[in-house]
N, C-alpha and C positions, 0 to 999 in steps of 0.2 A: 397608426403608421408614422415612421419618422424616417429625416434623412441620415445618411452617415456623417454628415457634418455635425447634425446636432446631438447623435449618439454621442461622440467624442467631445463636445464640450461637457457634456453633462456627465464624463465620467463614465468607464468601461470598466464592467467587471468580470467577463463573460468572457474568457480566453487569455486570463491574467495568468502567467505563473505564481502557485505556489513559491516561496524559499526553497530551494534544492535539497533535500537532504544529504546528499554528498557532492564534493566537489564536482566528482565526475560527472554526474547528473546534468551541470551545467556544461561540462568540455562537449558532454554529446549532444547536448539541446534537446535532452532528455528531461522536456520540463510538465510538471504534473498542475495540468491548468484548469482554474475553474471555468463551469460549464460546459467540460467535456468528459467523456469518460476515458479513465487509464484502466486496462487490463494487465496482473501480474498472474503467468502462466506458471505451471511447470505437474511434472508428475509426483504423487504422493512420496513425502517426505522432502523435498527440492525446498524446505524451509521456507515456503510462501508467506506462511503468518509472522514464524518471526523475523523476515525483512520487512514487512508491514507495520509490524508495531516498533521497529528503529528507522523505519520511514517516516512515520507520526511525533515519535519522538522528534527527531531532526528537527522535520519541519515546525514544530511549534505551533500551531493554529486554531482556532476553535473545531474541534471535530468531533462530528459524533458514529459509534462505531460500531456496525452489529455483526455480531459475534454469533454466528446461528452454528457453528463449527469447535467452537471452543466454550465450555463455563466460564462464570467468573472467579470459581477459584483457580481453575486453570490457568487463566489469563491474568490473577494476581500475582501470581508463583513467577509468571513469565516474565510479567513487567518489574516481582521484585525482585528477579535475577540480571533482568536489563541494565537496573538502574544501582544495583549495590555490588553485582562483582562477585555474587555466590552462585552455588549453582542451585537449579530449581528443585534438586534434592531437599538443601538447606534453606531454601524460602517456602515450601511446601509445610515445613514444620511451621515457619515465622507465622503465617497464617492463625495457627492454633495455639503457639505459645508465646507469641511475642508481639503482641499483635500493636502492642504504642508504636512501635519499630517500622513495622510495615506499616502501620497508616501513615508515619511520617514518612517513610520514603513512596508512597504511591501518591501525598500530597501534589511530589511533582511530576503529576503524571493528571492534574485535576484539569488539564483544556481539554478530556476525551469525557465525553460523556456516550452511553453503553446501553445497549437494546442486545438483552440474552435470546430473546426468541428464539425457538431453534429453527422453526418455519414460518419465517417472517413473507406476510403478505404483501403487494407493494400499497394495498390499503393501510398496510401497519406501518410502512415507513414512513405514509405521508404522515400519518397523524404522528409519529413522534418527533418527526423535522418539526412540522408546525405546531406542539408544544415546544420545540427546545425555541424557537425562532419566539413564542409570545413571552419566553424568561428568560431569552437573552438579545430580546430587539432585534436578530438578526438572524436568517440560519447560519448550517455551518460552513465553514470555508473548505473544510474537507470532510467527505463522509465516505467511510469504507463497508464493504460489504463482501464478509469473510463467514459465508463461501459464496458464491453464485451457483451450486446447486441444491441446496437448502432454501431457496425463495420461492416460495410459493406460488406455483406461476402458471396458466396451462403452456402446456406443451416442456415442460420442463423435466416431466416425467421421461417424456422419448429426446430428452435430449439435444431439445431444438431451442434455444436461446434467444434466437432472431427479434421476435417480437418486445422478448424478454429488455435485450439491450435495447429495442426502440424508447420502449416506456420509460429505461433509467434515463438516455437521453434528453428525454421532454422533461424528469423531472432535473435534473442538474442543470437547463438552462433554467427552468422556473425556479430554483433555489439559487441561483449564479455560485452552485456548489461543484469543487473536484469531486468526483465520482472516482473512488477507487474502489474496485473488483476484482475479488481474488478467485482464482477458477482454475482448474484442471487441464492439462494437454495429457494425448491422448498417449498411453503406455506403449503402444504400437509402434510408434513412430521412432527413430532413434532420432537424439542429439546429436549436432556436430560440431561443439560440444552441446551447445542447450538447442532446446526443442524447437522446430522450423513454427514460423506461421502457420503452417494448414494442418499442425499438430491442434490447433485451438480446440476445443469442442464444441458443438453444436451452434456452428454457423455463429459463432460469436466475435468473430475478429473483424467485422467489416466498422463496424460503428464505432470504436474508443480513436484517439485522437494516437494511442499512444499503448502499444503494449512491449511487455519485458515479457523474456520467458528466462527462468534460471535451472543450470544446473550445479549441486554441490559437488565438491572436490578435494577430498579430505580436508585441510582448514580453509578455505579460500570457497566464496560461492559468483560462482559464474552468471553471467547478467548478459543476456542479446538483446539487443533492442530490434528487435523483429519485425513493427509497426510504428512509424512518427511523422505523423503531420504536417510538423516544425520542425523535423532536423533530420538525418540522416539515417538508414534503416539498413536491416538486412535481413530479408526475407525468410534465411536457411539456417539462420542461428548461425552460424560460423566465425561472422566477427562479434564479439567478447569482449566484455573489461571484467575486474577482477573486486572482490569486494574480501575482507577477511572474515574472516567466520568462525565464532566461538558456541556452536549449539548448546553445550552446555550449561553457559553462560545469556543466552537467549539476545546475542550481542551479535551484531552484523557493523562491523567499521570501514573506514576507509586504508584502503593497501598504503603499509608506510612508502615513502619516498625511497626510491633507491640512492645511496650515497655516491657523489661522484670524487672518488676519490685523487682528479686531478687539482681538484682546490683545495685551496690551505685552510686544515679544520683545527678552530684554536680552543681546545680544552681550558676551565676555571678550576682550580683546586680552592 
């Protein structure tokens, strides 16, 4: 047992923000914090993973990432298109022909360390948290979990999460890890524009700190902050910010600035 006074001397880790990975992320207080769990929603295609893997990018941190949704060559192709500007057409080859090329550009991509399992037990993620935490003194600052219904889990068969998210929550305070979780809202449902809260599936919205639901829109992908803790929400999906979106490219950035063309813009030749 201890008091709140001497928690905070000794330093809090447990509800720290992550670094933002886009500005907006901070204007909404849209912050991804450890020891709690973040839910990123949306229906199949709605580019969940790859706003996840330019989420991880951003933020920079030690993370470790299971991938029970995607391989790893999948997921090379993806991050070598995130990170060079080709499309995963053209790094799908890189993989088998070029491979000096892609190992240096996925060098910076080396703070994610990767659990393929396709049906990852949450026996199986403790023990790889705690391998990575006896090789690197510490766990990770962020671990994601792409997909949440690929975990092995009972009740996950009919669709019922509830339990499911109780257990990541016990273990992201005991890691003092962000828990990020990537999951499905339900087709049914219509957007307005992205997908309401009670589109979650299977009783999984009550426990994260923090869920986004997106919808894509030709190049621009749409992001509601539908659950938050800490900052401002909206239930129905209807208030929105805008992100840009290059799918091809496996690139999620931030919307340029609008120019205000009442002040004087001084061109350099």
């Amino acid at each position: 047992m201890r008091t709140l006074r001497r928690t905070i001397a000794r330093g809090l880790a447990s509800g720290e923000p992550l670094p933002d990975p886009y500005p907006v992320f901070g204007k909404k207080r849209a912050h991804v914090r450890r020891g709690a769990l973040t839910l990123i929603a949306g229906q199949p295609g709605s580019m969940k993973t790859i706003l996840t893997l330019n989420m991880v990018d951003q933020m920079d941190v030690p993370t470790l990432y299971f991938s029970s949704d995607s391989d790893d060559f999948t997921m090379a192709s993806r991050v070598l298109a995130m990170k060079s500007g080709e499309t995963t057409e053209v790094t799908e080859e890189w993989t088998r022909s070029e491979v000096d090329r892609a190992q240096r550009i996925l060098g910076g991509f080396d703070h994610v360390r990767w659990s393929f399992n396709s049906g990852p037990s949450l026996d199986h993620m403790e023990l790889i948290a705690d391998a990575y935490a006896e090789v690197n003194g510490e766990y990770p600052h962020l671990v994601v979990i792409d997909i949440m219904m690929d975990v092995d889990y009972e009740g996950a068969g009919e669709q019922n999460y509830w339990g499911l998210m109780a257990e990541l929550k016990v273990l992201a305070r005991k890691w003092m890890s962000a828990v990020l979780i990537v999951h499905h809202s339900s087709e049914g449902v219509k957007g307005e524009p992205c997908p309401p809260r009670s589109s979650i599936m299977g009783k999984a919205n009550q426990l994260p700190a923090l869920i986004l639901t997106l919808a894509p829109e030709d190049d621009r992908l749409l992001v509601a902050v539908v659950k938050n803790r800490f900052g401002p929400q909206d239930i129905t999906g209807r208030t929105f910010f805008e992100l840009k979106a290059q799918p091809e490219l496996c690139r999620i950035q931030s919307m340029p600035a609008p120019v205000d063309w009442g002040k004087k813009v001084e061109f350099t030749l």
